[in-house]
N, C-alpha and C positions, 0 to 999 in steps of 0.2 A: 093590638093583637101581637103575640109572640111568635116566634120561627118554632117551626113544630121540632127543629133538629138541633137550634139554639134558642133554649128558652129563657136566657138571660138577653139576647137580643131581640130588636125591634122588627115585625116584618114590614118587608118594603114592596112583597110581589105575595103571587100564589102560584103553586101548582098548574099547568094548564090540564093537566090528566086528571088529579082529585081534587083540586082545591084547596091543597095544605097551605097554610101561609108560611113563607119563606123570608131568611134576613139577604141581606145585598151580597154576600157571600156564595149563600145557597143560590140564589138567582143568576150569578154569573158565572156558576160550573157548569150549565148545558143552554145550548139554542133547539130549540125552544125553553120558556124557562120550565123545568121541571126537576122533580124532588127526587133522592138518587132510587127512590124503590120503582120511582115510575118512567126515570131514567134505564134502570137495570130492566123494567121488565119491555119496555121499546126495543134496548139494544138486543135482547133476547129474541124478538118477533123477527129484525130485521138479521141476525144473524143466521138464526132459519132459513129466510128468506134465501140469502147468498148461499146457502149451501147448498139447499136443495137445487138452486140454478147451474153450481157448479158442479150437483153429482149429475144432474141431467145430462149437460156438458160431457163429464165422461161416460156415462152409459149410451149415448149416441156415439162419442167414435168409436167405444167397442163392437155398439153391433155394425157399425159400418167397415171396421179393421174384420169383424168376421164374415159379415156378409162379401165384402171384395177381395179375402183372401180363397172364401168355397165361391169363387164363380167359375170355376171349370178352367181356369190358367193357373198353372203355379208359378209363384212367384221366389226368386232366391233371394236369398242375403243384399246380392247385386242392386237389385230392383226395391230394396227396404224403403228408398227416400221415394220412390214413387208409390208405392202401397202408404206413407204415412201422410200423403198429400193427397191421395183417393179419399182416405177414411176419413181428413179431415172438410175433403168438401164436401162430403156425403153427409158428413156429421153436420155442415153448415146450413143443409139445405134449411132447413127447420130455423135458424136463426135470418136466413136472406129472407122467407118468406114472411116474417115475424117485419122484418125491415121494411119489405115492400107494403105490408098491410097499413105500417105505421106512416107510410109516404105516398100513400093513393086516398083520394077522399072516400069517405064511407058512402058511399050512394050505392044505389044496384043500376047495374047496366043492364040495359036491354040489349041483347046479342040474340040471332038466329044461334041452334047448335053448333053450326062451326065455328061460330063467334066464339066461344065457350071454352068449347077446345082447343081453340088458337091464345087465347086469353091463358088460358091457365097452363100451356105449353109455354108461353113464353115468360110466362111469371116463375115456371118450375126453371127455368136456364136461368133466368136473371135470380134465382134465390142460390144455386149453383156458384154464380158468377162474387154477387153481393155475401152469400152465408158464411165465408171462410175468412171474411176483415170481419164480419158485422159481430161473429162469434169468437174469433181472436180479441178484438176490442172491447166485446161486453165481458170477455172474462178475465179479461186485463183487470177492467174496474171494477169485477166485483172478487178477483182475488182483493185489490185494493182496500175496497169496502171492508173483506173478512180482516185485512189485520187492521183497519180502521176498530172494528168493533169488539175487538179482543184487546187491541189495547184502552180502549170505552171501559171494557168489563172490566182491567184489572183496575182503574182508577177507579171506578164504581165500588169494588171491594174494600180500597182504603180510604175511602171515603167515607162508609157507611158507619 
């Protein structure tokens, strides 16, 4: 069998996506091995992916930057570094609670009502506490990710 992209060459793999057969060349430009159309259209799912994470990311501390700016105190110029450390825990909370989920096992607890309410009170502080690293460092990595995957795509275009 030939390399669907050199067909003067021998294939030594296939596709994991479609099953093109690939020469030792084509096999060693991506992990997993894959063909650059199925290559390009991966990096396109997962750079979706990253964005929509990171515009979520800022459409949470806008509404949080506007929600803490209309709470009935205004705030000056003075008080800036404190309003942009409001909206970013407020903006966190959503990432702490995303953290805790992923670090408490999934079972259902049997709680009386106050149980309940004690429960998701202290879960709502500790997402608080947790959401302002947990959302700092996931969008550390997936700005990461995004120039990971745009430099993916331009090599993917001279390659093809």
């Amino acid at each position: 069998m030939r390399c669907a992209f050199h067909p003067d060459r021998e294939s030594t793999g296939i596709c994991v996506d479609c099953g093109k057969a690939l020469c030792q060349e084509c096999c060693n430009k991506f992990k997993p091995v894959l063909c650059p159309n199925c290559a390009e259209a991966r990096n396109k799912q997962e750079l979706k992916k990253v964005v929509t994470v990171l515009c979520i990311s800022i459409i949470f501390f806008i509404i949080a930057w506007n929600i803490e700016g209309s709470s009935g105190f205004s705030l000056s110029n003075r008080y800036m570094a404190f309003r942009v450390l409001a909206a970013l825990f407020i903006a966190g909370v959503p990432w702490g609670w995303i953290t805790l989920n992923k670090l408490t096992p999934n079972v259902f607890l049997v709680l009386p009502g106050i149980g309940w309410i004690m429960y998701f009170i202290t879960k709502l502080i500790l997402s608080f506490i947790i959401g302002i690293f947990a959302m700092i460092i996931k969008n550390i990595y997936y700005i990461y990710k995004l120039v990971k995957y745009v430099k993916t795509e331009k090599y993917i275009k001279s390659h093809l």
